[in-house]
C-alpha angles and dihedrals in degrees: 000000000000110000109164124237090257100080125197103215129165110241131266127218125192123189122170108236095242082061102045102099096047087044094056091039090056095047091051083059093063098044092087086054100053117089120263099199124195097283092072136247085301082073100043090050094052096053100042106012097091085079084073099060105050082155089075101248097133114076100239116249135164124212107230118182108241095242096059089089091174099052086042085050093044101044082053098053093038091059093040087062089050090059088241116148095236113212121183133216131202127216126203133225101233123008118274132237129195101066082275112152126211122235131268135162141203153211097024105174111154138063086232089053084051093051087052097053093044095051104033113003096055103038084057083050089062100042095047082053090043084055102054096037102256130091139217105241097170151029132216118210113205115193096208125183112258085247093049107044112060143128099239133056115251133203092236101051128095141188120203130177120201121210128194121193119177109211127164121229137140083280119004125064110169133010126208112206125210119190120166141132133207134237099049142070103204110092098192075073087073079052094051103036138011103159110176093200084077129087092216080067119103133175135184127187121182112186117195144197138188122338083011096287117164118242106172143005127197121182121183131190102200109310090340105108120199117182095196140128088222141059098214101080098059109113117195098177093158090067132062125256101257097052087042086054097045093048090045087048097052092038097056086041099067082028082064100042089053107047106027088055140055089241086133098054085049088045094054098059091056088045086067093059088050091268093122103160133039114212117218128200117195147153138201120231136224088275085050096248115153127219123184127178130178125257105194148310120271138176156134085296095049089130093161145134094226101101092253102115116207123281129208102200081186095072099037087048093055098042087051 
């Protein structure tokens, strides 16, 4: 494989924890400072975001404009060597309307599979554009994990979005939101679909009162409630073991990201700029060790270019 000596990587970012809270405090400093840009927070975030989860959360991922061939070329090749499934994300030049969605592709692994993009895949991608009077004007690049980014859809895999409302009464003050479901890669399916009659269904809900303290945790497994603080006490003996294993997995997974760091407080600062989830994808191995990494921010501000429409979680959380 012939990669050239100017590599395209994302960037990497590497904070003791001792120094973790005065590192995310200064960075929140310089985000006024770092140009918005037409396309929204959602592109802002993409292109500099990655600074406020030096605990690797966030699947790395690098912004390329569609013309530089060779760095498109590179970054694919790069990622490819590092046994990542490359998948690949237009943006457009000017939002679209219409309900139209712009092009993406997954599980590039090959440099064959490069050579192809490059030469078909991508030159269908601009006339397509041509044809309905917008342009591509740039790629982005995901380093996925061989188990998260693939075409189809696998048993072991989860998506999970985490919401966080802040909301004042005698004893809660904010509320953090979990909603996935198991078996699928692909999160506009919590969009499509969340159908609570169905065991692939999770929900989390932290309530919170003063100083962040948490008052109450309910965890439910499609229309199975369980007001409980653990997770081991949670009995599914309507399922087999494996699929018991594999929600449980995914459940105390998110259950971990959320509690044993400080992900609200995080979440908290985009919401002000109208980015008020972050939507996880994840899987759980043979061992039954669960990963999860972020794949990107979303909200009722998401004014972007990037194919992900707006999204009132007011409105979702009240039909449901």
């Amino acid at each position: 494989m012939n990669i050239k000596e100017h590599k395209i990587s994302p960037q990497s970012f590497h904070v003791e924890p001792h120094e973790f809270p005065n590192y995310i405090q200064a960075l929140k400093k310089e985000w006024a400072n770092i140009p918005c840009g037409p396309k929204g927070e959602v592109e802002r975030f993409l292109e500099r975001g990655a600074g406020f989860f030096p605990d690797r959360l966030l699947i790395p991922r690098v912004i390329l404009q569609t013309n530089d061939i060779e760095s498109i070329r590179n970054g694919l090749l790069e990622g490819v060597s590092q046994n990542c499934s490359m998948g690949v994300r237009s943006v457009a030049d000017k939002k679209l309307f219409g309900g139209e969605k712009l092009p993406w592709v997954m599980e590039i692994i090959s440099e064959n599979q490069v050579n192809d993009f490059l030469d078909r895949t991508l030159e269908l991608w601009k006339q397509a554009a041509a044809e309905n009077n917008y342009s591509i004007g740039q790629l982005i690049l995901m380093f996925n994990p061989p188990e998260i980014g693939t075409r189809r859809a696998l048993p072991n895999q989860f998506v999970a979005r985490v919401q966080k409302d802040n909301f004042l009464t005698d004893t809660v003050w904010s509320r953090v939101l979990v909603e996935m479901k198991t078996g699928t890669n692909q999160l506009r399916g919590l969009d499509r679909s969340y159908d609570v009659s169905n065991d692939n269904v999770l929900r989390l809900e932290y309530l919170y009162g003063p100083t962040r303290f948490l008052r109450e945790k309910t965890i439910q497994i499609g229309k199975k409630h369980f007001d409980d603080k653990a997770f081991s006490h949670i009995r599914l003996r309507h399922l087999d073991k494996k699929k018991r294993n594999l929600l449980l997995s995914a459940l105390m997974k998110i259950d971990e990201i959320i509690t044993k760091s400080d992900l609200p407080k995080r979440l908290d600062f985009f919401a002000g700029f109208g980015l008020n989830a972050i939507e996880f994808q994840g899987y759980v191995d043979h061992a039954g060790d669960a990963r999860a990494l972020i794949y990107g921010l979303r909200g009722y501000g998401d004014e972007t270019c990037t194919g992900l429409d707006a999204y009132d979680f007011e409105s979702r959380t009240n039909s449901d």
